[in-house]
MISEMI-454483 format. One line per 8 residues: number of its first residue (from 1); for each residue y, x, z of C-alpha. Coordinates in steps of 0.02 Angstrom, whole numbers. Each point is the difference from the previous one (the first is absolute). Last residue first. Layout:
<kenus>
NUM> Y:X:Z  ...
</kenus>
This chain:
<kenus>
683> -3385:-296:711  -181:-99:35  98:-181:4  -75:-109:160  -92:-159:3  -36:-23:-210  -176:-26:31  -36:178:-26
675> -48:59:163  -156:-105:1  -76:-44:177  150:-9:95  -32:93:163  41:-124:143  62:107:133  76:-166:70
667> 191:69:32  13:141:-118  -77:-74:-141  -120:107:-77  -20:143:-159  11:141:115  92:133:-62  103:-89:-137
659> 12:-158:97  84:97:134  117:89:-108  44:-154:-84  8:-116:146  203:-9:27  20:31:-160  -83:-161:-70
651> 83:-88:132  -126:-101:103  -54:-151:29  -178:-30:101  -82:-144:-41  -166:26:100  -131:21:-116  109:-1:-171
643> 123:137:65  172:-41:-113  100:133:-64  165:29:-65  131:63:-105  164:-72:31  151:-69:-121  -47:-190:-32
635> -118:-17:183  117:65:112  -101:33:150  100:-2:151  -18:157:114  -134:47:120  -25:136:-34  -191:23:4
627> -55:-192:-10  146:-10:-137  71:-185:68  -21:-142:-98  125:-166:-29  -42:-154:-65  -195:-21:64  -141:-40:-140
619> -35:186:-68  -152:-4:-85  18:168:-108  14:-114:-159  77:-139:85  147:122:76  42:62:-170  18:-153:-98
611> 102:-70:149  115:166:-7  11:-10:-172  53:-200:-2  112:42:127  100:143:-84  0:-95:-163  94:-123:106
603> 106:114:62  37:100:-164  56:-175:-72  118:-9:121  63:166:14  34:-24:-188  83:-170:17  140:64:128
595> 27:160:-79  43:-101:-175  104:-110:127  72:178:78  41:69:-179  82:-159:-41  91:-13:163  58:183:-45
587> 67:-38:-158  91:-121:44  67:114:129  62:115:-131  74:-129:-72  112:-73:145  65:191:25  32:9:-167
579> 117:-160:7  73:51:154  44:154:-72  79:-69:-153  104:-103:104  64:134:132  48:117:-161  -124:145:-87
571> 64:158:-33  -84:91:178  -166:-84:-48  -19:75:-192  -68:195:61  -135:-15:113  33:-173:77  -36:-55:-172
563> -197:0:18  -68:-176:-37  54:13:-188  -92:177:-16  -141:-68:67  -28:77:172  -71:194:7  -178:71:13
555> -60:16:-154  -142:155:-15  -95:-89:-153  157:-28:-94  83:-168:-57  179:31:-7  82:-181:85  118:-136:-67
547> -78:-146:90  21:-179:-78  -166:33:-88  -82:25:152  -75:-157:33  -19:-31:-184  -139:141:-18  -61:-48:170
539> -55:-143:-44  -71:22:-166  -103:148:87  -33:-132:129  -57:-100:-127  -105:119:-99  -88:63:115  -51:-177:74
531> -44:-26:-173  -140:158:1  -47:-93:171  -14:-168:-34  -110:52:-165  -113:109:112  -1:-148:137  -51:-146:-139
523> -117:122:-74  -92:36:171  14:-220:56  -91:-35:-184  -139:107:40  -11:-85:183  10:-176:-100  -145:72:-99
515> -101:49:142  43:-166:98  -52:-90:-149  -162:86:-13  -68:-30:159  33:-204:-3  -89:18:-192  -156:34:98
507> 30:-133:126  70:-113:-130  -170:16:-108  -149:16:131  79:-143:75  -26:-94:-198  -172:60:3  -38:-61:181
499> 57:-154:-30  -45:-37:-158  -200:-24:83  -86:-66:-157  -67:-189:0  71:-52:-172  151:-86:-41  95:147:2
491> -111:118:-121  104:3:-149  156:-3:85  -76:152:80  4:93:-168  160:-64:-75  90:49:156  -76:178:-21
483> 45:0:-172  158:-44:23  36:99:142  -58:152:-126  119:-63:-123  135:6:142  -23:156:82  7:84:-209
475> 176:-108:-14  40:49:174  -39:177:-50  105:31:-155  144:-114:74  -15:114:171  -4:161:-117  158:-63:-100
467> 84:-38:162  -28:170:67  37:83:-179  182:-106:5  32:44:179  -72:171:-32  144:7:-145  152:-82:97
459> 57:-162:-115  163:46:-85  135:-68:68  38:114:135  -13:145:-130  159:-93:-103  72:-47:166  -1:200:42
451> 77:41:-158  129:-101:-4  85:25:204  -30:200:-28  138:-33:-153  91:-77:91  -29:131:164  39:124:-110
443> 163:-96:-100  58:-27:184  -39:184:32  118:72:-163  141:-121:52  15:53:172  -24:173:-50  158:-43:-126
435> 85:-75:139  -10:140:118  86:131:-132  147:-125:-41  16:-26:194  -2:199:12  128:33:-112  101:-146:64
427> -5:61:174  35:178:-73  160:-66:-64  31:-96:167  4:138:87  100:81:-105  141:-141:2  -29:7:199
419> 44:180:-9  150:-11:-90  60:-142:87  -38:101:185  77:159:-91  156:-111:-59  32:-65:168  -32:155:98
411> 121:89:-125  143:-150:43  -38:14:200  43:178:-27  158:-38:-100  39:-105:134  -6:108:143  98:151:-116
403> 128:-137:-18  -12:-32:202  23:198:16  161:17:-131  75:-148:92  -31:76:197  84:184:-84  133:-68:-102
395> 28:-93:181  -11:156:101  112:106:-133  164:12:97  -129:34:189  -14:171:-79  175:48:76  -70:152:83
387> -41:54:-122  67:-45:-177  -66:147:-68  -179:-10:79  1:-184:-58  20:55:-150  -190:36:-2  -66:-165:42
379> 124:-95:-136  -87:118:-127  -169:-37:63  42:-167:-12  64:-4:-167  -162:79:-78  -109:-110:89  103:-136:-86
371> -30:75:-165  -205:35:45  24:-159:42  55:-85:-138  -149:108:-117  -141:-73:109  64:-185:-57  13:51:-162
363> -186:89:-8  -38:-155:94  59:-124:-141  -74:111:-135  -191:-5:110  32:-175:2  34:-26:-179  -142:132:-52
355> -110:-105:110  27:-153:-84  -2:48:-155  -188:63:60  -36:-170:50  49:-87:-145  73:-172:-3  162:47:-58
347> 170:-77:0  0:-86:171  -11:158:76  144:82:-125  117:-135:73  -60:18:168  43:181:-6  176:-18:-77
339> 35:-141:123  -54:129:148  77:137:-82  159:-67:10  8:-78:166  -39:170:60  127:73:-64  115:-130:35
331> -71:18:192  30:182:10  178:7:-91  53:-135:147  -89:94:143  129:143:-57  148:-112:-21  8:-74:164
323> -23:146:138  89:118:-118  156:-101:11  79:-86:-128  66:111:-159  -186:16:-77  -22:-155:-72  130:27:-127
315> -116:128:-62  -127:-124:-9  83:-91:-121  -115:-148:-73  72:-115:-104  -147:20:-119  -71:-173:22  112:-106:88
307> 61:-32:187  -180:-13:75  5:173:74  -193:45:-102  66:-74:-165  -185:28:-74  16:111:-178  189:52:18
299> -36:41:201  -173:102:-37  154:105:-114  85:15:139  -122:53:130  -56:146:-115  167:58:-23  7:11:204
291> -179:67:-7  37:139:-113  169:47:99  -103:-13:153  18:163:78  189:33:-81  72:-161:53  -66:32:189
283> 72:172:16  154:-52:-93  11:-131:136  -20:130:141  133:107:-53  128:-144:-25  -71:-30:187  53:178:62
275> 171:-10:10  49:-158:49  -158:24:139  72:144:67  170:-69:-4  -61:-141:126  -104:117:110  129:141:-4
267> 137:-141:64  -119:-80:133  3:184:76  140:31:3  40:-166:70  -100:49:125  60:177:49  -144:81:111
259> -78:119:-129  -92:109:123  30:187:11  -148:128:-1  -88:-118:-86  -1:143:-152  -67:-44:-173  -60:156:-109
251> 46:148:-81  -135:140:-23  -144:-129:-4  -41:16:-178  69:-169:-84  169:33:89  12:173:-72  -59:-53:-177
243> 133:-170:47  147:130:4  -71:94:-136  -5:-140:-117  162:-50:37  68:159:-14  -75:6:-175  74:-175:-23
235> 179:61:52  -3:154:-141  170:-56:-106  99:53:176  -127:28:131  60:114:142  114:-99:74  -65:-178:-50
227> -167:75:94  76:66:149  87:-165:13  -197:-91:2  -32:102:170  165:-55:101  -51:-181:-95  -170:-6:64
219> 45:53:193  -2:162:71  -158:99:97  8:177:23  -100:1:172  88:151:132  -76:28:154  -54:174:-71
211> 186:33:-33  19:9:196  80:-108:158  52:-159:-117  76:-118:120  184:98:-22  -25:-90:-159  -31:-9:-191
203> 62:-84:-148  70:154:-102  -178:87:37  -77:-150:-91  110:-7:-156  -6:191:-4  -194:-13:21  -8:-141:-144
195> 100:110:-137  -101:171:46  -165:-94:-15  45:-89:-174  75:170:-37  -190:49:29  -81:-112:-96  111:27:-156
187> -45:177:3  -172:8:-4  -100:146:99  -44:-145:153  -105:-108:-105  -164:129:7  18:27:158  11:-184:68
179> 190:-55:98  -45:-41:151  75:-188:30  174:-85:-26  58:-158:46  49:-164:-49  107:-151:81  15:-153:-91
171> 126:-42:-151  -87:-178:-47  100:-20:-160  26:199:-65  -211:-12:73  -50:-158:-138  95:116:-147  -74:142:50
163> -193:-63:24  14:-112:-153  48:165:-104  -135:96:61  -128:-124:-25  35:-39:-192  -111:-121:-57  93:-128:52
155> 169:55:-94  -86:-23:-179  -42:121:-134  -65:157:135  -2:142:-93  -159:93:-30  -60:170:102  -152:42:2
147> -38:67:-154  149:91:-6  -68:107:137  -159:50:-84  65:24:-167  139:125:85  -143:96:90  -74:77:-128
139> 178:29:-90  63:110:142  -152:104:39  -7:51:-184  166:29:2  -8:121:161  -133:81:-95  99:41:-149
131> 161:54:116  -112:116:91  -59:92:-161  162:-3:-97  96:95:173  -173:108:11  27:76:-174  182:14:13
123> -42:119:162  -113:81:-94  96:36:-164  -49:61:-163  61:-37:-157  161:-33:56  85:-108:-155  -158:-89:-43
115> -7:-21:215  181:-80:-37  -44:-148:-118  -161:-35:125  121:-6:168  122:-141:-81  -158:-100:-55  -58:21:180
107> 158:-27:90  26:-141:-117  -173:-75:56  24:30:177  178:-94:-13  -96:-163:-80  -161:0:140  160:34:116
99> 86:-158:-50  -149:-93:-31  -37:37:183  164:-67:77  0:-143:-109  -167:-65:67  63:32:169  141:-122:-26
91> -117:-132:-86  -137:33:152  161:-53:120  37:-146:-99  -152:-52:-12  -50:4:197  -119:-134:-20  -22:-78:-170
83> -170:116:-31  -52:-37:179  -78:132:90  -84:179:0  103:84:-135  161:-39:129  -23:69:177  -126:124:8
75> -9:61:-184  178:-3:-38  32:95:146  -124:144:-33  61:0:-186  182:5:67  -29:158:106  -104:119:-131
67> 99:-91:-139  179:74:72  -45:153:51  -66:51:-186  173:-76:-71  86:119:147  -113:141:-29  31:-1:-187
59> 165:15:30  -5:125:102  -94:111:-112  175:1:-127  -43:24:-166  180:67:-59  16:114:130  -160:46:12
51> 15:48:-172  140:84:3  -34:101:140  -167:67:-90  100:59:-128  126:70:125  -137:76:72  -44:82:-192
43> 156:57:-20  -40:197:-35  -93:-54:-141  161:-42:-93  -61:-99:-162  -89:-123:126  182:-55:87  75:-31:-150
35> -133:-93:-99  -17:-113:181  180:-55:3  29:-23:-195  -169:-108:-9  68:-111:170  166:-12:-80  -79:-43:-173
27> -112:-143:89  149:-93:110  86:-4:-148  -154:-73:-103  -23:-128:183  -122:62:100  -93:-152:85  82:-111:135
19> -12:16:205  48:-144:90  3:2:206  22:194:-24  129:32:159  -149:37:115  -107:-152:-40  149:-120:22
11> -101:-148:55  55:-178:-45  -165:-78:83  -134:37:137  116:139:68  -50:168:31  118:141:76  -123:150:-72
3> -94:145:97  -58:146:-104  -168:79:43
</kenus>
């Protein structure tokens, strides 16, 4: 294996840094050489000689050395991160590789024109071989690398660059660590190691018993003279590798000594910020360049400052501190888009418009942040260059965080608006839905309201054949009274016993009237009960009509109006609380009252059972004891029995099985004479 001085840029490659293609001189010498030597078959070496000479394997080796090294470099440290980072550096590297992609290609075209020459050659064979693979290696990777590298347009987004020009201020104390394996082959890195051990060494002490005690630290500017030394034209590639090193751990800060000078101190804060402000402000123009413009214009259409429609500058803005113009750009913007947005609101009166306007006004919103997230983070990460001044940005810092506050606040507002404008689209919705099932029962109950009076108005058919009967009859009842008036008017001033005949009359007709009035009492009840159907029917119909329920055979839950703890409760404020809270009780005074009435009516239909009961099995004391259990008789709900020698009261089941077997009351031993009076059930 050949071994190679490699640099990461400006190689020599051996002597052959540029190789070009045979020129037609350069051809006819090469022809003459080679038709010499193979007309003398006793040259042949010297054939071979020639063409090693001219096809030199080193140089292969050194382009092949090269890529092997700088691929694995470029592939830790600079493929793997930022495309601005380190551009310089990729640039230089770039060049290096199209520079040996462009050599291997002339060595190949060169090699080609003399193999037609040779014929045959194996060494010549292998040369073109190797030098088409190592091309093919070279431009695969090539895409890859310039792919991630892109130059930085403005000085922010330039890391490297920040970090040297914010260290040639500060000047602090750095040192060196162990070197990695794979960095330590590169020239550049180790005259950078040579340079800061002779600047250490030159500073040392009787103190220092043994090189081992020795820590190659130096200040910035000791380290950034190396650079002017050895830069020239290439400063920004040194740059770049200075801050790669940095950026990687193999340089960094060293407390070994304390900056103690004060004014120093006060100095590099002071120039620091001089410097880097400029920086910061093209940061801050850049990030909301769209907003800026869009501020301006919002400042021709609403005067937003107050001083004149389109007078405006907010780049004039931007010279006071960052403390007062930032909050400034914030509320304009704001102030912009909330006369915009009320404008367009009072424009349109459709719900969806107003979403879109919302959601637009958000989207806006969401977009400032997003800028002013961006701007933090940036501000976040220079910190680690400005270390350990970091205490310059601190108010940039506290005024980028209350902005980001406010924006927050501003995406709350607009989601709360948003929301409540959706709410109350759906309100709407369902309002418009309500009111046309409100309209559709009122014209039910209307039109249930005409036909009923119609029916009530008509007389009720057995009424009508009832009183048709009774006219039929009392006319027939009447004819024969007539007659039989007629007949004992005829004999009333004779010596016959009326009396007696007219007794035998009312007493007979006496009878009948109470039969007929019962007859009368049944159709009175059957019709009092069919209407009593209907009117609670009728009544509960328009009970319940205020309750918005899903009639089902299995429902269990609360009107759907009496259930908004469920899912409506949480929306509702203190006052519309209180004023379902004082409904809902309504409602359950009326459901007690209607309670109230029905356990009232059940008592006394209670009580007229239990009376009913008692006198048919002779019962004439108030409350009866089960002669076997001894428990109260409850005469509505209980089965009993009732011994007719000695009045005995039992519960039916209490005497079943006994009664069953023996057919006798218990106590007397009575046997009831005919089991099937009705005393006991045979089941």
């Amino acid at each position: 294996m050949w071994w190679f001085s490699l640099r990461l840029f400006d190689n020599s490659f051996e002597g052959y840094r540029e190789i070009n293609g045979y020129s037609k001189d350069e051809i006819l010498r090469v022809k003459n050489t080679i038709t010499k030597l193979k007309s003398d078959k006793t040259k042949a070496q010297e054939l071979d000689d020639f063409l090693k000479d001219e096809f030199k394997l080193e140089v292969i080796n050194s382009f092949s050395e090269y890529f092997s090294n700088i691929k694995t470099f470029s592939e830790k440290n600079l493929v793997s991160h930022s495309k601005k980072e380190f551009f310089s550096l990729k640039q230089a590297i770039t060049t290096e590789l199209k520079l040996i992609s462009n050599n291997l290609t002339n060595l190949s075209s060169n090699g080609r024109n003399v193999k037609r020459l040779v014929k045959n050659s194996k060494y010549l064979d292998q040369f073109l071989n190797d030098s088409k693979e190592l091309i093919s290696y070279v431009n695969k990777f090539l895409p890859r690398l310039e792919e991630n590298t892109e130059k930085p347009e403005n000085e922010y987004e330039n890391d490297g660059t920040l970090w040297i020009e914010a260290n040639k201020i500060k000047n602090l104390f750095f040192k060196f660590n162990d070197i990695p394996n794979n960095l330590d082959n590169w020239e550049e890195l180790q005259e950078l190691v040579v340079y800061v051990t002779s600047l250490v060494e030159a500073k040392l002490t009787k103190k220092v018993k043994s090189r081992k005690e020795i820590v190659l630290n130096f200040h910035f500017d000791e380290l950034y003279q190396f650079v002017l030394d050895k830069a020239d034209e290439n400063i920004d590639i040194y740059n770049d590798f200075i801050y790669m090193l940095y950026h990687f751990g193999i340089i960094e800060d060293y407390e070994g000594e304390a900056f103690v000078n004060v004014l120093e101190r006060k100095e590099s804060i002071q120039r620091l910020k001089d410097k880097m402000r400029p920086v910061i402000v093209v940061l801050i123009k850049d990030k909301l360049k769209t907003l800026i413009q869009e501020i301006e214009d919002l400042d021709k259409q609403y005067d937003l400052n107050g001083h004149g429609s389109g007078k405006l500058k907010v780049e004039l803005l931007m010279e006071q501190k960052f403390s007062e113009f930032l909050p400034k750009i914030v509320d304009l913007y704001f102030k912009g888009l909330d006369k915009k947005f009320q404008g367009l609101m009072s424009d349109t009166s459709d719900p969806e418009e107003f979403i879109k306007v919302i959601n637009s006004n958000y989207s806006k919103v969401d977009e400032f942040a997003l800028k002013i997230d961006a701007i933090d983070a940036w501000v976040l990460n220079f910190d680690k260059i400005l270390k350990p001044y970091t205490n310059i940005t601190s108010t940039l810092k506290k005024t980028l965080a209350n902005i980001i506050s406010e924006i927050i606040r501003r995406k709350e507002d607009y989601t709360n608006y948003l929301e409540n404008i959706k709410d109350e689209s759906l309100r709407v919705d369902v309002r418009g839905f309500v009111d046309e099932k409100i309209a559709e029962v009122n014209k039910l109950i209307n039109s249930y309201e005409d036909e009923t009076s119609l029916i009530i108005k008509e007389e009720l058919p057995q009424l009508r054949k009832v009183k048709d009967l009774l006219s039929n009859y009392k006319g027939k009842i009447e004819q024969i009274k007539s007659e039989v008036y007629n007949k004992l008017d005829t004999y009333k001033n004779d010596n016959v016993d009326m009396y007696t005949v007219i007794k035998n009359w009312e007493d007979n007709f006496n009878r009948k009237q109470q039969q007929l009035t019962f007859l009368l009492t049944v159709l009175m009840n059957k019709i009092f009960k069919s209407f009593k159907e209907l009117i609670d029917t009728e009544s509960i119909l328009f009970a319940e009509i205020t309750e918005i329920t899903k009639q089902s055979e299995n429902f269990e839950g609360l009107p759907f109006n009496f259930a908004l703890s469920s899912f409506l409760a949480n929306k509702l404020s203190e006052e519309e609380l209180k004023e379902r809270i004082s409904e809902i009780n309504s409602k359950v005074n009326q459901i007690t009252s209607s309670l109230g009435l029905y356990e009232l009516e059940r008592a006394k239909l209670e009580e007229i059972l239990t009376n009913k009961v008692k006198l048919r099995q002779g019962v004439s004391i108030s409350n009866v004891q089960c002669t076997v259990c001894h428990k109260y008789i409850n005469f509505v709900q209980d089965k009993l029995i009732t011994c007719p020698f000695c009045n005995s009261t039992y519960h039916y089941l209490c005497v079943a099985d006994w009664l069953s077997q023996h057919n006798s009351c218990p106590m007397c031993q009575n046997t009831f004479l005919d089991p099937n009076l009705g005393l006991f059930e045979t089941e």
